[in-house]
DRENNUKOL-390901 format. One record per residue (C-alpha): x, y negated, z. Coordinates in steps of 0.05 Angstrom, whole numbers, plus 5000, padded with zeros to 4 digits. Example, Ala and Ser with C-alpha at 12.3 -4.5 7.8 and 13.67 -1.06 7.14 Angstrom:
BEGIN
524650905156;527350215143;
! end
This chain:
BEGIN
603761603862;609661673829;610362153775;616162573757;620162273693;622562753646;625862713577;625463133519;631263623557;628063603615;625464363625;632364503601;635164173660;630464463708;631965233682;638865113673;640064593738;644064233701;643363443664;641462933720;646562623747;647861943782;639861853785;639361823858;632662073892;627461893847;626062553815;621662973867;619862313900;614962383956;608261973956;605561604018;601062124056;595561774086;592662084147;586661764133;585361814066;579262154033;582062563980;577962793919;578763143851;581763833822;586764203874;589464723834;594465273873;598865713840;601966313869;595966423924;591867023923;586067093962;585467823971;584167964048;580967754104;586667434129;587266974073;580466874055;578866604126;583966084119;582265924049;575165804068;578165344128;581264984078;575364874040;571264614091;576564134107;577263814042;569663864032;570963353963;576163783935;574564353877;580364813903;582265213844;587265863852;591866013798;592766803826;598467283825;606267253842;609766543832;611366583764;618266163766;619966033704;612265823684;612265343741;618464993727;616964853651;609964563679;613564083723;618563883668;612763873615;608663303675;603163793678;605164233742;600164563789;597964073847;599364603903;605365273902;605365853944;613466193944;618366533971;622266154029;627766233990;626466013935;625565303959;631864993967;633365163886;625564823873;628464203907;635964063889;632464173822;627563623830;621964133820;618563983891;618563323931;620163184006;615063324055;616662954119;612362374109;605962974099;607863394158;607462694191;600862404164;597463074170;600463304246;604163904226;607464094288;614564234270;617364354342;610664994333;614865294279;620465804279;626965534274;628866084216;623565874172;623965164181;631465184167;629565554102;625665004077;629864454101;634464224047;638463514043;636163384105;628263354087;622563844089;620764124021;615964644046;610964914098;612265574125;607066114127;607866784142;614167154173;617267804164;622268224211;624768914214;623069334265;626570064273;620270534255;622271384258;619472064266;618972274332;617273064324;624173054269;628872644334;626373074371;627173764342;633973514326;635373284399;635072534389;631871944409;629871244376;636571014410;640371434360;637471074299;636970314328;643570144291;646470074373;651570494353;653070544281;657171274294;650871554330;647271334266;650771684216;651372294261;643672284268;643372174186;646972854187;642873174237;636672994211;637773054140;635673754100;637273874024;635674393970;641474413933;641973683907;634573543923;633773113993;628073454026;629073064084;632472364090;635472274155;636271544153;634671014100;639570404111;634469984051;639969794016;641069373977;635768894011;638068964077;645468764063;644668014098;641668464164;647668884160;652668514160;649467944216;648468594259;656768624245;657667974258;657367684191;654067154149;653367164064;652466444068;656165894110;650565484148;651064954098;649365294043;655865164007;660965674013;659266494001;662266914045;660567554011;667267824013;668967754080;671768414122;666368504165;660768514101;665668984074;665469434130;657469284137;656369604073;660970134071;657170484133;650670324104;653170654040;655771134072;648971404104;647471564041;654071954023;652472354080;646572614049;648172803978;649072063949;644271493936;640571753874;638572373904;635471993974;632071473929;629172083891;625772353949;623771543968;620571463911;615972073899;613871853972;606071583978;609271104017;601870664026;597771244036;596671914075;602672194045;608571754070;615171924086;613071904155;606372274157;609672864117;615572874153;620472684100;623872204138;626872114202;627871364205;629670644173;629869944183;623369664155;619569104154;613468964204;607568944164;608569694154;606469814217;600169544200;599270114135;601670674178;596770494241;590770484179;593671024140;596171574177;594171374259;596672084276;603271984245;609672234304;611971564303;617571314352;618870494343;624469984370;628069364344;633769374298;639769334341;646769134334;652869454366;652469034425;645169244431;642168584425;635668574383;635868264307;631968124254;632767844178;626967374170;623667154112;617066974085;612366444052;611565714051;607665214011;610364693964;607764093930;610564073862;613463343835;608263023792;603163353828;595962943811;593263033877;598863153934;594962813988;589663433987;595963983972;598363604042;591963744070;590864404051;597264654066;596864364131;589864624144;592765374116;598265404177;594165104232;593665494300;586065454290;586565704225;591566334239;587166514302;580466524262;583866944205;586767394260;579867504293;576267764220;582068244220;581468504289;574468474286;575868894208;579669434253;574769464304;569069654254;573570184230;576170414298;582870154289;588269794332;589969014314;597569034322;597568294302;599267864254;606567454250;606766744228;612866234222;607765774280;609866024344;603165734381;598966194337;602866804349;603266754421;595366524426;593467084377;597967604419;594567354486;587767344461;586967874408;592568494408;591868924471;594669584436;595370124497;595770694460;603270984452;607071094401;603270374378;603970054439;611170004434;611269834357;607369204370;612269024427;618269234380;615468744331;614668114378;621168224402;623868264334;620067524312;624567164375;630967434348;631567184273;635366924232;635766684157;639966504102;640765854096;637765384044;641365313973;640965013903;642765713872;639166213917;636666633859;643266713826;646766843896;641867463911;643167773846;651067613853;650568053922;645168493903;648968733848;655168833878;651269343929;647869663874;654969823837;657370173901;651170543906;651270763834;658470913845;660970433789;664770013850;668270023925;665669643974;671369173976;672268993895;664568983886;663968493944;670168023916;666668013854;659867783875;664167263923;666567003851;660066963812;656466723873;661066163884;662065913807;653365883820;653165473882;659664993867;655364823800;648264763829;651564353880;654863893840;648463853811;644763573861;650363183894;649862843826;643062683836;644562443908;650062013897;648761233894;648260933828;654660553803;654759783799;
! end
């Protein structure tokens, strides 16, 4: 195994992507996975919790097929910084659990190593995985990471609010963005400067990148080089999305009555009829079918203007970190973690979970296409409206993705756009000169995490 060489500046380097240059490919080197061998030893796994029924079954899957292997789970959120100093200190976790996203910086940084040769050794079926996630995890040309879960938006709103207002879901799909914000106005009630009722939540700024594709738009070119935050149609993407929230008294007096929602429990925006609708991601469909059954819901995909179903994905992936002491079982365990096996049996505790408490299954999405379809097939039959038509909402919504693409800079290119959207909504900035500023920062990131790593890619000299 080849471990990951660092000098004295090396966490510098990592936090900072800067120093290696002319090095070639010998940081985050991949070992030779062995299909056969018999691995052994400490596994330890940061960023992994084990907190449901869903994850425990997998995890115990795991287990049992690494039945040498003391797994060890670091719990809790990825802490970034904390694993990057371990990897530059030689003393890294064998085994991460992150953000999609976040993988293309782990790489160009060295921080991770290629994965090809595992997904080989270990049969990972990459033609069984969605082509947003693996894209996401695909940088340089190589794997760096295993995708895991996956995460769409579906269009989730009050029905007894569209329809005391005379609407329907096809007001508030985002098929016509002028029906929209004539629904926001419609639906909307204030006291004075208090929002009593928010007509439509556009979840800014998180759901820029799903504006602005539903306007025809990308933030990123596909290469991951060039940020097109400034161009005309993002412009126009957020200015309707910020201006939903004009139309009902501002931003700052809808996130007021967002926040003082119980937006996990009985008394979400939903179930007290505080909201009419918003874009949202599908897992909630799972809290509001355990929370609030009885909830007047009304679901559909996100929709552009054409009327063609879209959805932002994202979601989780595994990593093996460089200098990892014991990739060949990370290999295996990650590859255990994603299996169709694995995803059905997890799916079953949870359907069997909702059956003990007289609750639907409405399913569970994965980035493994085989698992989704067999657990759809063999486990979901919701019949029971408005549900019914959530859960078909939601595997519409899974064929229609698409992602940002992998980058060396990814954290510093969210904040660069994420910012901008949060000056116009604070009303510190126009759409137009918040957007060319973020275009700026976000550029001056990638150019220099680029050159970065096409330093560390570029043949030695003679």
């Amino acid at each position: 195994m080849r471990a990951l060489r660092w000098a004295a500046t090396g966490a510098v380097c990592l936090l900072a992507a800067g120093c290696a240059q002319g090095t070639g490919s010998q940081e985050g080197s991949a070992p030779a996975f062995d299909p056969e061998a018999t691995v052994s030893g400490r596994l330890q796994v940061m960023g992994f919790g084990a907190g449901d029924e869903i994850a425990t079954t997998r995890l115990d899957r795991a287990k049992k097929a690494l039945p040498g292997v003391d797994v060890q789970l670091v719990e809790g959120d990825l802490d970034i910084q904390a694993f990057l100093s371990a990897v530059a200190a030689g003393d890294p976790p064998d085994l991460v659990y992150a953000n999609r996203d976040q993988i293309g910086t782990f790489a160009s940084r060295g921080a991770v190593i290629p994965l090809d040769e595992c997904y080989t050794a270990e049969k990972i079926d990459e033609d069984a995985l969605r082509d947003a996630a693996v894209a996401q995890v695909t940088f340089g040309g190589s794997l760096y990471g295993v995708p895991e879960f996956n995460s769409v938006q579906l269009t989730m709103a009050n029905a007894d609010l569209l329809q005391g207002a005379g609407l329907s879901i096809d007001d508030v799909n985002g098929s016509d963005w002028a029906r929209v914000t004539a629904a926001t106005k419609a639906l909307s009630k204030r006291d004075g400067k208090k929002v009593e009722v928010i007509g439509y939540d556009s979840k800014l700024p998180e759901f820029l990148p799903l504006w602005a594709k539903a306007n025809g738009a990308d933030l990123l070119s596909e290469d991951g080089r060039t940020a097109q935050i400034d161009d005309p149609a993002v412009v126009e993407a957020l200015t309707f999305a910020v201006g939903v929230y004009d139309a009902q008294g501002g931003f700052s007096a809808v996130k007021a009555t967002r926040d003082a929602a119980d937006f996990f429990g009985e008394g979400n925006q939903f179930a007290t009829d505080a909201l009419g609708a918003m874009p949202m991601e599908q897992w909630y469909l799972n809290v509001l079918g355990e929370v609030t059954p009885k909830a007047p819901m009304a679901f559909d995909t996100f929709r552009t203007p054409q009327g063609e179903t879209l959805a932002y994905a994202t979601g989780s992936a595994w990593a093996i970190p460089a200098g990892s002491k014991n990739p060949q079982a990370a290999c295996r365990f990650a590859a255990s973690m994603v299996s169709a096996d694995s995803w059905l049996a997890a799916a079953q505790a949870r359907a069997d979970a909702r059956a003990k408490d007289g609750l639907a299954f409405t399913g569970v999405l994965t980035a493994n296409e085989k698992a989704d379809e067999q657990i759809r097939s063999q486990l979901v039959d919701v019949t029971q409206e408005p549900w019914a038509s959530g859960v078909e909402a939601m595997y519409d919504a899974n064929e229609h993705t698409f992602s940002l693409p992998a980058n060396p800079a990814d954290s510093e290119f969210k904040a660069a756009w994420q910012d901008a959207v949060n000056r116009v909504l604070n009303g510190q900035a126009e759409p137009e000169a918040a957007l060319a500023q973020a275009q700026q920062v976000a550029q001056a990131a990638l150019d220099k995490a680029w050159a970065v790593w096409d330093g560390r890619t570029a043949p030695a000299s003679s």
